[in-house]
TORFI-938574 format. One record per atom (N, C-alpha, C): residue in three letters; x, y, z. Coordinates in nm, 3 decimals. Layout:
BEGIN
@aa=ALA	px=X	py=Y	pz=Z
...
! end
This chain:
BEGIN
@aa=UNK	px=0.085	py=-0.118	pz=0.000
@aa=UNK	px=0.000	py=0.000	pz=0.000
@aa=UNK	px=0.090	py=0.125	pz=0.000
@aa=UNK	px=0.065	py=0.221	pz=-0.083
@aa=UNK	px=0.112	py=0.349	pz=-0.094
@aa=UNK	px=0.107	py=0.440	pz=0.032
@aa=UNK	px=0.175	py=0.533	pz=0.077
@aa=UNK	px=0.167	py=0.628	pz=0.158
@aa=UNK	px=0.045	py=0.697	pz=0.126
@aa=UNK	px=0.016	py=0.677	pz=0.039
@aa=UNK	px=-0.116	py=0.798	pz=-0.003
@aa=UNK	px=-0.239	py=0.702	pz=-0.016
@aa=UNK	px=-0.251	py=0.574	pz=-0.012
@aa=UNK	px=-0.369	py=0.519	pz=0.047
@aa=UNK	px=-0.357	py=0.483	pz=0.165
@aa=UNK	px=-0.211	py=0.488	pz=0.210
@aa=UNK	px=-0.207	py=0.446	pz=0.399
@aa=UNK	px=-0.271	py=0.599	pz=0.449
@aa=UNK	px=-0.278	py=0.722	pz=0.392
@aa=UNK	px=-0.287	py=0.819	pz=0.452
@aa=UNK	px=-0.479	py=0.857	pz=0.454
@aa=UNK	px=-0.478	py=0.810	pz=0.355
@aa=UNK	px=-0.657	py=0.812	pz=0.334
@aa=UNK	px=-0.749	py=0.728	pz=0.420
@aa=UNK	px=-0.662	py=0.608	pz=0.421
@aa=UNK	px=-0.710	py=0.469	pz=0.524
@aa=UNK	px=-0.729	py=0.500	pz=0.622
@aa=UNK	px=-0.657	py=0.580	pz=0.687
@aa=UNK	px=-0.605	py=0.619	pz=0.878
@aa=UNK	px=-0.729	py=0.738	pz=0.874
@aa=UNK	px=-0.709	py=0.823	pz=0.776
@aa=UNK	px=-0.810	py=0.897	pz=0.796
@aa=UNK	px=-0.967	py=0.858	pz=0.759
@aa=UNK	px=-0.971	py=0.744	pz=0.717
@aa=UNK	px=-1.143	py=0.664	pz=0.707
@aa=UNK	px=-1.166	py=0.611	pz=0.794
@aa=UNK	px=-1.006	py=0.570	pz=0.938
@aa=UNK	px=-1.083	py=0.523	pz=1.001
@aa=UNK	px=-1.122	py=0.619	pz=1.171
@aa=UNK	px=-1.098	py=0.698	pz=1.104
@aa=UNK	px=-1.169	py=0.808	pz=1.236
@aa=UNK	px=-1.034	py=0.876	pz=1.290
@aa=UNK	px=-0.900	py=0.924	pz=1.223
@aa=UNK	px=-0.807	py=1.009	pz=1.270
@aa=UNK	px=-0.841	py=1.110	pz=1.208
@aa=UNK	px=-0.729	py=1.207	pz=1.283
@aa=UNK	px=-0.739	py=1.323	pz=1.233
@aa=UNK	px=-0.679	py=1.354	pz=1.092
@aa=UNK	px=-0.689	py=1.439	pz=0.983
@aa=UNK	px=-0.637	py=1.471	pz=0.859
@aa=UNK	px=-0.420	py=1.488	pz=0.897
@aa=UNK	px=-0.404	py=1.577	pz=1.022
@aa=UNK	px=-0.249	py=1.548	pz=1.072
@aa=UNK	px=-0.230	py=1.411	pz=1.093
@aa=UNK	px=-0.291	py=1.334	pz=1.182
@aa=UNK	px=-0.265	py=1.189	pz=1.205
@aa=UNK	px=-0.228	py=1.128	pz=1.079
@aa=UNK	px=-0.354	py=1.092	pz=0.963
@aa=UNK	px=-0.302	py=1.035	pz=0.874
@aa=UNK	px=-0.224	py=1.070	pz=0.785
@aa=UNK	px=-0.162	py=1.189	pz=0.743
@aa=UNK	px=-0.070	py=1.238	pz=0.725
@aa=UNK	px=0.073	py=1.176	pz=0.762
@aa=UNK	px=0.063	py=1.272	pz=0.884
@aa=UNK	px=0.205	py=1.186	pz=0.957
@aa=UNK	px=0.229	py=1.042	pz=0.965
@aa=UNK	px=0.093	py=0.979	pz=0.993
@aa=UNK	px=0.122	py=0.815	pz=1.043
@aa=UNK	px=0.126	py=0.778	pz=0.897
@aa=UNK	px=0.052	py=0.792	pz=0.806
@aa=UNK	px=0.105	py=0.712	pz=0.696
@aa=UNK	px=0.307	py=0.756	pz=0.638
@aa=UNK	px=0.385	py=0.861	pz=0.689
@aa=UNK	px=0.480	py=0.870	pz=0.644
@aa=UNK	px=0.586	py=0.849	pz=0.767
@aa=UNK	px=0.583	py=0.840	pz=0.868
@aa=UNK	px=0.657	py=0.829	pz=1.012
@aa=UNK	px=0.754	py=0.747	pz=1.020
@aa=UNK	px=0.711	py=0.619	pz=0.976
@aa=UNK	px=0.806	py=0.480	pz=1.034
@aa=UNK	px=0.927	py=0.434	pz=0.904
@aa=UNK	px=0.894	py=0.559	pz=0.815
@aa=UNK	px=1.004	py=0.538	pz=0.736
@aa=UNK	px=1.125	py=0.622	pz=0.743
@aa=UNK	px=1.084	py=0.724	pz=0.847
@aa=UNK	px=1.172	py=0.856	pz=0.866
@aa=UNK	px=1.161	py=0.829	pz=1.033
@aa=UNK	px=1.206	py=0.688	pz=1.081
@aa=UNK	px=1.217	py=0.663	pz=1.238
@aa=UNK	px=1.150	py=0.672	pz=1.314
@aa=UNK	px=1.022	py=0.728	pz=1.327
@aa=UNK	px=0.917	py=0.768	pz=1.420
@aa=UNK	px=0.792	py=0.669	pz=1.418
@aa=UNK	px=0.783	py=0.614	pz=1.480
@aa=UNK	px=0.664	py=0.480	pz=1.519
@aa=UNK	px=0.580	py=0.568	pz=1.513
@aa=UNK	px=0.408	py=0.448	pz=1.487
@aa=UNK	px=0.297	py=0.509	pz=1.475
@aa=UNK	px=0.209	py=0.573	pz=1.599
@aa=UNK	px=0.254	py=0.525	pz=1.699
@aa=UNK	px=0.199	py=0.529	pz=1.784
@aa=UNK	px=0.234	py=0.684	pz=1.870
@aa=UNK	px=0.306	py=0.724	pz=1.841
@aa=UNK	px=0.398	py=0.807	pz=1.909
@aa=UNK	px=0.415	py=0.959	pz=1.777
@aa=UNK	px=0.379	py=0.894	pz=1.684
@aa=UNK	px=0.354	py=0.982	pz=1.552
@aa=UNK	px=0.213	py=1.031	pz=1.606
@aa=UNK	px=0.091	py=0.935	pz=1.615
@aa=UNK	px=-0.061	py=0.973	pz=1.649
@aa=UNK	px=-0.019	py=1.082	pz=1.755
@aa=UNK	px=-0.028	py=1.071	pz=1.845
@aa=UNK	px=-0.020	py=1.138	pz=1.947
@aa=UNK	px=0.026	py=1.258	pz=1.964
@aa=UNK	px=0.179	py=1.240	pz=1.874
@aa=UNK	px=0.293	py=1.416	pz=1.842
@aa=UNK	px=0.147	py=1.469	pz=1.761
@aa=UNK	px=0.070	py=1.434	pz=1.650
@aa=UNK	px=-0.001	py=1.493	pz=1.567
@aa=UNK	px=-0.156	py=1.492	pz=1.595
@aa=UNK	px=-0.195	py=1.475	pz=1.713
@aa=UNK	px=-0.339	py=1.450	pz=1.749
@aa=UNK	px=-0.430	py=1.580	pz=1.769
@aa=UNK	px=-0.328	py=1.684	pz=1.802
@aa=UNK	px=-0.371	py=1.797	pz=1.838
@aa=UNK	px=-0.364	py=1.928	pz=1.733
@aa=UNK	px=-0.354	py=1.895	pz=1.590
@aa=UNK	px=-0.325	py=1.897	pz=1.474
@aa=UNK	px=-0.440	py=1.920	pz=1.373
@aa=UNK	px=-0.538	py=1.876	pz=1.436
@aa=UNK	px=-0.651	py=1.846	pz=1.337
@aa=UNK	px=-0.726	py=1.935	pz=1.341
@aa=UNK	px=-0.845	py=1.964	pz=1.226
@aa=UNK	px=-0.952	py=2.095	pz=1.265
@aa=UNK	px=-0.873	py=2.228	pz=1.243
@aa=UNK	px=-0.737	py=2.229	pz=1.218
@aa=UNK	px=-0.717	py=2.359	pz=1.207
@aa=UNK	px=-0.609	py=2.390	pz=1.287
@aa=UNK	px=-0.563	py=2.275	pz=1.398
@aa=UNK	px=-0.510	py=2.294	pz=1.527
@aa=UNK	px=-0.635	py=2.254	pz=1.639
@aa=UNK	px=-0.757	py=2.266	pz=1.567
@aa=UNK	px=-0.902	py=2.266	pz=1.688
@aa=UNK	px=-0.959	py=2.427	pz=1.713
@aa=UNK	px=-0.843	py=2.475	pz=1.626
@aa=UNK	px=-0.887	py=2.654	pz=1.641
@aa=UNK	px=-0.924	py=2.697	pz=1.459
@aa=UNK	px=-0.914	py=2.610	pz=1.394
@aa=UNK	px=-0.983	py=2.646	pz=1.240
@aa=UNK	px=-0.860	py=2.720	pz=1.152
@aa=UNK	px=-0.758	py=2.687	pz=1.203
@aa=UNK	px=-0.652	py=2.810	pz=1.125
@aa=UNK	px=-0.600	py=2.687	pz=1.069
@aa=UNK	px=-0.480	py=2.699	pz=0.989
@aa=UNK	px=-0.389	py=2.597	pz=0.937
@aa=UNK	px=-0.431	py=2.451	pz=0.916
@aa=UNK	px=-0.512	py=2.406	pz=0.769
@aa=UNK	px=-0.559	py=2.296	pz=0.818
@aa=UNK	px=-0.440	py=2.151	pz=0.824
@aa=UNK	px=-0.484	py=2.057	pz=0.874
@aa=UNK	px=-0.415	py=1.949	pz=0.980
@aa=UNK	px=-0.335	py=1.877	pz=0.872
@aa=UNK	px=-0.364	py=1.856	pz=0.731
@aa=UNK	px=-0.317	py=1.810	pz=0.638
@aa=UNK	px=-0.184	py=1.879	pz=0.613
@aa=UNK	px=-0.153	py=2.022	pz=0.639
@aa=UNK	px=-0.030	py=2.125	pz=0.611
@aa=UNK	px=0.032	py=2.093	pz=0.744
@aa=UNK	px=0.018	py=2.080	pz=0.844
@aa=UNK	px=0.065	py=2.056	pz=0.952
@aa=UNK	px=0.133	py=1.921	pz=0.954
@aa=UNK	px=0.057	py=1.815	pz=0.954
@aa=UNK	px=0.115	py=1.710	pz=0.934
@aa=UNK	px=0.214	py=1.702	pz=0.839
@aa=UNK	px=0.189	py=1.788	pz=0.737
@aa=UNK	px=0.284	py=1.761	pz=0.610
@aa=UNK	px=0.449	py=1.818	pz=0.655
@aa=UNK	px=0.423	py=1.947	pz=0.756
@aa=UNK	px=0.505	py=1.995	pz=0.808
@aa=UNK	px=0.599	py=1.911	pz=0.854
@aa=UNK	px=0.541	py=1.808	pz=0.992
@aa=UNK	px=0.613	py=1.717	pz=1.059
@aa=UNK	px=0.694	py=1.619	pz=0.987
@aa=UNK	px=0.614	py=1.553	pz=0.867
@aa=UNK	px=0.722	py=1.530	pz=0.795
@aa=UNK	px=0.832	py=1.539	pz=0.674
@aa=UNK	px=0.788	py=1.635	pz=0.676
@aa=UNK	px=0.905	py=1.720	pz=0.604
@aa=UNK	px=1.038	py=1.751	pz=0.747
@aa=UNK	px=0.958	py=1.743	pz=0.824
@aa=UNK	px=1.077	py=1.798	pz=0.969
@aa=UNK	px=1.149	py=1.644	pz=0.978
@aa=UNK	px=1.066	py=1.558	pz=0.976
@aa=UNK	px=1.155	py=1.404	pz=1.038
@aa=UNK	px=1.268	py=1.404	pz=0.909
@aa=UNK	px=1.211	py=1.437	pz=0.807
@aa=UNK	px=1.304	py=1.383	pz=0.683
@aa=UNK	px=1.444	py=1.480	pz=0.693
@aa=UNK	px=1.400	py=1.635	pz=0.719
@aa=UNK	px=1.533	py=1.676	pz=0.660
@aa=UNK	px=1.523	py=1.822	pz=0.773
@aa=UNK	px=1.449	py=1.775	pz=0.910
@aa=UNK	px=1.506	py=1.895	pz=0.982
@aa=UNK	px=1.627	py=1.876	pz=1.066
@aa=UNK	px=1.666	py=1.968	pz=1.138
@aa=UNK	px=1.795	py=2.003	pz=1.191
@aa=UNK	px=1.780	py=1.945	pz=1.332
@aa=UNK	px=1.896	py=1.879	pz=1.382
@aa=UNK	px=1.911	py=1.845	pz=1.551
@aa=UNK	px=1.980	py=1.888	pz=1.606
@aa=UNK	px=2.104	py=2.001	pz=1.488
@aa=UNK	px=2.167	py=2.085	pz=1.560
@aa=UNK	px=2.138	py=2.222	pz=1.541
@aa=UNK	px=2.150	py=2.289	pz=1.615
@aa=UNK	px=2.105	py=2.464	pz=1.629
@aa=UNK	px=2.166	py=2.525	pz=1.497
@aa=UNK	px=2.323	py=2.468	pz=1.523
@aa=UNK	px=2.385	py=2.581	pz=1.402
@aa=UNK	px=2.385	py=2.507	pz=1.242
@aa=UNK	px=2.268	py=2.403	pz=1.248
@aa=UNK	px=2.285	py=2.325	pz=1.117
@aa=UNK	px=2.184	py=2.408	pz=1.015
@aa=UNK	px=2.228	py=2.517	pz=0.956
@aa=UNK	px=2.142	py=2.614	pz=0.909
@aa=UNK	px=2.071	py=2.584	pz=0.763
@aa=UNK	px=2.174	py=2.421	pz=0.685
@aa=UNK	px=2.172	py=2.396	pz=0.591
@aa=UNK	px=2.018	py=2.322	pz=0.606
@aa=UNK	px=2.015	py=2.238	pz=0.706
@aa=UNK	px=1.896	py=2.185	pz=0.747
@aa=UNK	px=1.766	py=2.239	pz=0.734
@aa=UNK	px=1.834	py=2.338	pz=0.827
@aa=UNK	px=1.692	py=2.435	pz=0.864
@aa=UNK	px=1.639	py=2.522	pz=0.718
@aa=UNK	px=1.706	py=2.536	pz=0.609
@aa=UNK	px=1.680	py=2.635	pz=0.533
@aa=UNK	px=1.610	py=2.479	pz=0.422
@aa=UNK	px=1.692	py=2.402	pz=0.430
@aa=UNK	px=1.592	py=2.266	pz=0.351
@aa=UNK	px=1.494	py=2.246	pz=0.341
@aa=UNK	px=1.477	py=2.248	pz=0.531
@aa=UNK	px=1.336	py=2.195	pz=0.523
@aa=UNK	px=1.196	py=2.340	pz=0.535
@aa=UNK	px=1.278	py=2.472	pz=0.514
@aa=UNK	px=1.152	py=2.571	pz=0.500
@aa=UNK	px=1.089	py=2.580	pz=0.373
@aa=UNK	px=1.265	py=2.545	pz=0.246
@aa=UNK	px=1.240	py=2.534	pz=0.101
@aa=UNK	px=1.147	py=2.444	pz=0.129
@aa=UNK	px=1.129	py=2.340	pz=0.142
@aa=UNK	px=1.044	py=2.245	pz=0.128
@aa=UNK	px=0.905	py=2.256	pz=0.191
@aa=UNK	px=0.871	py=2.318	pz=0.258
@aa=UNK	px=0.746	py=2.352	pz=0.332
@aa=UNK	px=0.732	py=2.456	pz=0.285
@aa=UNK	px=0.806	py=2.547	pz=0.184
@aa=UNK	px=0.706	py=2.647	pz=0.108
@aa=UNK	px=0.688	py=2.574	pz=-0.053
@aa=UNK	px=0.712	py=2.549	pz=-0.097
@aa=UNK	px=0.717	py=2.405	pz=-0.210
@aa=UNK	px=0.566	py=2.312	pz=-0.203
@aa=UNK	px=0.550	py=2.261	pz=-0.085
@aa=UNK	px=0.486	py=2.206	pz=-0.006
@aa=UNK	px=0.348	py=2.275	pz=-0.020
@aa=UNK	px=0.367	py=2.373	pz=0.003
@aa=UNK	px=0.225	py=2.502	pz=0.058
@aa=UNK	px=0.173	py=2.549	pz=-0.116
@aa=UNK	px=0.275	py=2.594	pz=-0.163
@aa=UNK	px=0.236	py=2.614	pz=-0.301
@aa=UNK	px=0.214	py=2.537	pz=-0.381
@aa=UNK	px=0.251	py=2.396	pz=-0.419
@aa=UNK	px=0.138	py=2.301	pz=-0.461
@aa=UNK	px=0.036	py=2.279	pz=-0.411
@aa=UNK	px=-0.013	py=2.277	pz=-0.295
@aa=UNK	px=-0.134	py=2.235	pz=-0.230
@aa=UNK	px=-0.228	py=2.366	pz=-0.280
@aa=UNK	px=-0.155	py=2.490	pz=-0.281
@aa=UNK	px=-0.259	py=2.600	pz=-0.295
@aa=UNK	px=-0.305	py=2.596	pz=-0.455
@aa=UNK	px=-0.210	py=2.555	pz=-0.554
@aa=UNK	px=-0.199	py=2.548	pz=-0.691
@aa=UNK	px=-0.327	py=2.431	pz=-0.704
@aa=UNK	px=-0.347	py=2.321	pz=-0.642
@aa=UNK	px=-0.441	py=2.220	pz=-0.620
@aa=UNK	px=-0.600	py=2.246	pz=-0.561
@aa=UNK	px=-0.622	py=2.347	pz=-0.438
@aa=UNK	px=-0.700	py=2.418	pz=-0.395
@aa=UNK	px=-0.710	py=2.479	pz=-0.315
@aa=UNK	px=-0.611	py=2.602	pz=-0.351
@aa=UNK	px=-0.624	py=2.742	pz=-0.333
@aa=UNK	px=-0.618	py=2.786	pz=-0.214
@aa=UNK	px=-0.605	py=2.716	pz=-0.125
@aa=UNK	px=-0.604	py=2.737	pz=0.046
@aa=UNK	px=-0.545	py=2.693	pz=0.109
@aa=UNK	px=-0.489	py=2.685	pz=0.248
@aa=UNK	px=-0.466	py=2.651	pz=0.335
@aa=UNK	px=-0.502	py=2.647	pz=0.531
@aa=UNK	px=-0.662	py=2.714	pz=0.497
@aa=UNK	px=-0.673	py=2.730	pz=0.613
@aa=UNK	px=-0.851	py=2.641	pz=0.589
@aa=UNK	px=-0.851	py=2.594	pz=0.685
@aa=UNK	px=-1.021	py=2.494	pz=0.762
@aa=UNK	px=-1.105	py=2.551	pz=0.679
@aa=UNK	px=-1.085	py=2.693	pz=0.710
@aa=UNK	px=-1.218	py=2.783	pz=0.698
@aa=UNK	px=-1.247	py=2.809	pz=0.548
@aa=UNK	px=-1.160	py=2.844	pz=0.483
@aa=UNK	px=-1.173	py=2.839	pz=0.355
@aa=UNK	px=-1.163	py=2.723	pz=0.290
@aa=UNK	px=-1.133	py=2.618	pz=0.307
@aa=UNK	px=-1.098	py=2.496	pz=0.265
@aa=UNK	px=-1.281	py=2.424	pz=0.251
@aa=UNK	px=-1.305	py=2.380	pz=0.358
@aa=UNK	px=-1.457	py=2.361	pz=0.443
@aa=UNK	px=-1.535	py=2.466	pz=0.375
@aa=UNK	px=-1.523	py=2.634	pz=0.403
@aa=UNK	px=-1.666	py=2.697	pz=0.343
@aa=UNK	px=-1.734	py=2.734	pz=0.452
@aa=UNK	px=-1.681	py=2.679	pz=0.612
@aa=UNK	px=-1.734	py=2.702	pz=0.748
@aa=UNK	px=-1.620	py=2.677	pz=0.807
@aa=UNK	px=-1.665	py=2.777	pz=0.954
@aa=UNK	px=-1.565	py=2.801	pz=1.061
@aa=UNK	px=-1.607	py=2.681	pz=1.158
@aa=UNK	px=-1.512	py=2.585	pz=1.183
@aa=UNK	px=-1.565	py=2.395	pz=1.235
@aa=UNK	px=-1.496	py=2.438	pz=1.383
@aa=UNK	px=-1.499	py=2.601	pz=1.403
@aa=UNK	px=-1.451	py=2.615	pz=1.589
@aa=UNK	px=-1.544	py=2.676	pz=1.629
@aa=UNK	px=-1.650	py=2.717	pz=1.517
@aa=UNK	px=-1.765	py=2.794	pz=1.635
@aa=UNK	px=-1.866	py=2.648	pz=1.622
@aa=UNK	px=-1.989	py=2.579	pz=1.702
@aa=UNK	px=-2.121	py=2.523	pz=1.727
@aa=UNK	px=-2.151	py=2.529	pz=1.582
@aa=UNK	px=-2.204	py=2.654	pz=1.527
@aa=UNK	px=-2.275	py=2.675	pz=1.406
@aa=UNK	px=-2.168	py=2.606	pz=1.298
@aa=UNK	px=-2.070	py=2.623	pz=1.282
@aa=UNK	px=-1.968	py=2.566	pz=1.162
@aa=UNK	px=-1.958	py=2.445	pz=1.183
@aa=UNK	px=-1.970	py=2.389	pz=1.268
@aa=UNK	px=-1.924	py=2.213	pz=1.297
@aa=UNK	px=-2.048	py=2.188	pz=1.255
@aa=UNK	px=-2.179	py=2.197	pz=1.347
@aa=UNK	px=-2.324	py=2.162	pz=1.260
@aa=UNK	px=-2.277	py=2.163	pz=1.137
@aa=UNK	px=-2.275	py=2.255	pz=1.088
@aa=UNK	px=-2.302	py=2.309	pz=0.938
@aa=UNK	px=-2.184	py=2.173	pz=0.846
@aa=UNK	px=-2.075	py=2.167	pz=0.913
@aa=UNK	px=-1.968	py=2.080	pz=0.824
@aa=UNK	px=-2.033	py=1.935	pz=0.869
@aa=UNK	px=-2.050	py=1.923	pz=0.976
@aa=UNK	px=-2.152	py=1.796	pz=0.965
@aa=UNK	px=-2.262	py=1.737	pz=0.893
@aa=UNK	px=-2.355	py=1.862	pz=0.880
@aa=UNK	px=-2.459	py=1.877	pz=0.830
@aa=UNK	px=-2.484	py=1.811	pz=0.685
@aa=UNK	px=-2.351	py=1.921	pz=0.622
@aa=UNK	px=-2.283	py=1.907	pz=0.475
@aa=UNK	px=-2.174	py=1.721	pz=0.465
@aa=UNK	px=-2.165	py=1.673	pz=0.571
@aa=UNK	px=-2.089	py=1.564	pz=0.573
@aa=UNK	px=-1.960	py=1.605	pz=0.493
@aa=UNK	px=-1.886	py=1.736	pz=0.521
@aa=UNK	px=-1.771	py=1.828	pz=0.467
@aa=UNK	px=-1.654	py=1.691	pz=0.525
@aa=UNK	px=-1.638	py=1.641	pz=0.600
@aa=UNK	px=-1.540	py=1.588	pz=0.625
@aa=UNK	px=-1.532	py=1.461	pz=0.574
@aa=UNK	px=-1.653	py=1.404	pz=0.542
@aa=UNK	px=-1.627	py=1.309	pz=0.448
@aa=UNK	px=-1.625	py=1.305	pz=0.228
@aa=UNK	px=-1.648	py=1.407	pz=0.235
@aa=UNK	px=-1.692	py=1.495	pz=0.156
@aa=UNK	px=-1.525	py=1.548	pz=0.078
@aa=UNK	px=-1.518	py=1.614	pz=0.138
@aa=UNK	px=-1.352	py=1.687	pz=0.131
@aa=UNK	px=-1.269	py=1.659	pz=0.194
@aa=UNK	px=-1.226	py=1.617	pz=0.309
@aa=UNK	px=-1.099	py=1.633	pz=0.364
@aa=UNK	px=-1.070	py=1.476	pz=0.323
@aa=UNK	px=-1.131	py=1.402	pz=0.267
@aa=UNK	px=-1.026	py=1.271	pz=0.242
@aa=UNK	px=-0.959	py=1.322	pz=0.061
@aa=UNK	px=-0.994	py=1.472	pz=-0.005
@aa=UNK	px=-0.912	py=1.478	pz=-0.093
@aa=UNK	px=-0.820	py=1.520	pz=-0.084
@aa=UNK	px=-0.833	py=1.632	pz=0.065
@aa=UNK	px=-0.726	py=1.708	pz=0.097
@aa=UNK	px=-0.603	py=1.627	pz=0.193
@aa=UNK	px=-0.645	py=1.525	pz=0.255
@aa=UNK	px=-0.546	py=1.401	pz=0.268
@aa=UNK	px=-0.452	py=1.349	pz=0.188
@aa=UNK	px=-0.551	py=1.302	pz=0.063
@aa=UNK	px=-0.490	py=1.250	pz=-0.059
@aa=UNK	px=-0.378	py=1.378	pz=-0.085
@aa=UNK	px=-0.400	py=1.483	pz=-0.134
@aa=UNK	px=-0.355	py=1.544	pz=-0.212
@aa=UNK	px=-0.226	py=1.577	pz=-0.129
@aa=UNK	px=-0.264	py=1.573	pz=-0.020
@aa=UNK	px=-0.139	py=1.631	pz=0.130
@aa=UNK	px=-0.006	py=1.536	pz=0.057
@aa=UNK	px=-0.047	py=1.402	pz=0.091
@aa=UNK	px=0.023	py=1.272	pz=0.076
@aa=UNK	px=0.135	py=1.227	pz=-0.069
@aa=UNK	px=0.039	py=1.304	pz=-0.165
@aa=UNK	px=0.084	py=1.261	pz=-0.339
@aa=UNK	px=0.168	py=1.386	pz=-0.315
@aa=UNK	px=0.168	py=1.529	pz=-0.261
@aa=UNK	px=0.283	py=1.626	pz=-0.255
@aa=UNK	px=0.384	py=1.575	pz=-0.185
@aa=UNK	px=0.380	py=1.508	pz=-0.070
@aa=UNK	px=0.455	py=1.486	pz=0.019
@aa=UNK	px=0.583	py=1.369	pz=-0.047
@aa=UNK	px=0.537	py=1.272	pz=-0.141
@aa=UNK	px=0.606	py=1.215	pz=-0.239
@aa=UNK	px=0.658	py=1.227	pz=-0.310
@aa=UNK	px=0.645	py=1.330	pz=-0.366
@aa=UNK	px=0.663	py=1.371	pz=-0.479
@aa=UNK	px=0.793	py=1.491	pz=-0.479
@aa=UNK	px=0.750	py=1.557	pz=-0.343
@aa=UNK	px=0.882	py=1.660	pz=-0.323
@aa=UNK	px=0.958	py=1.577	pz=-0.209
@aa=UNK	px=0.935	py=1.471	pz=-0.148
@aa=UNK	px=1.060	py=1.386	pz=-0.070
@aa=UNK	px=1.140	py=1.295	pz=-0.151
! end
């Protein structure tokens, strides 16, 4: 199975859009699944505050396992992995145009009324397993 149907899978079966993200790419860049869920649980929804959705976040983390820095003055690192997380951001936006819940969704999923409403719309089953996919096929493609 591909990273990009392991990443869709995790997220069909009730994780967050960061979770399957990260957990489908983790254990190849040293980081177990279990311990991946958890770093990325708090990730989802936006963060749970509707900003940054969980798919860019996650994508973040691993772009960080692959090619971030463990030393302070390793600047080569650090400048790698921002190239790559703006790389990252601009295909996804080139794909659809956003990067934040709210615009992504069409509703704000941190107020009562926006979660109804993305429920309502079944938005998360709806969209965010493309925005998974699509997280996953970038994430390949520029690692």
């Amino acid at each position: 199975m591909s990273e990009v149907e392991k990443a869709v899978e995790i997220y069909g079966q009730g994780f967050a859009c960061s979770q399957a993200v990260l957990g489908a790419f983790c254990e190849q860049f040293g980081l177990d699944v279990e311990t991946a869920y958890k770093i990325s649980s708090g990730f989802g929804g936006g963060m749970h505050l509707n900003k940054t959705c969980g798919v860019i976040t996650g994508a973040f983390m691993v772009i960080g396992l692959k090619h971030g820095r463990t030393k302070a003055d390793d600047t080569e690192a650090k400048v790698k992995t921002y190239k790559l997380m703006a790389e990252f951001t601009g295909k996804f936006k080139a794909k659809h145009k956003y990067i934040g819940c709210t615009a992504l969704l069409g509703c704000n999923i941190a107020t009562e009324d926006g979660l109804r409403e993305a429920k309502e719309k079944d938005l998360f089953k709806q969209l965010c397993p493309d925005f998974v996919k699509t997280s996953a096929q970038i994430l390949k493609e520029i690692l």
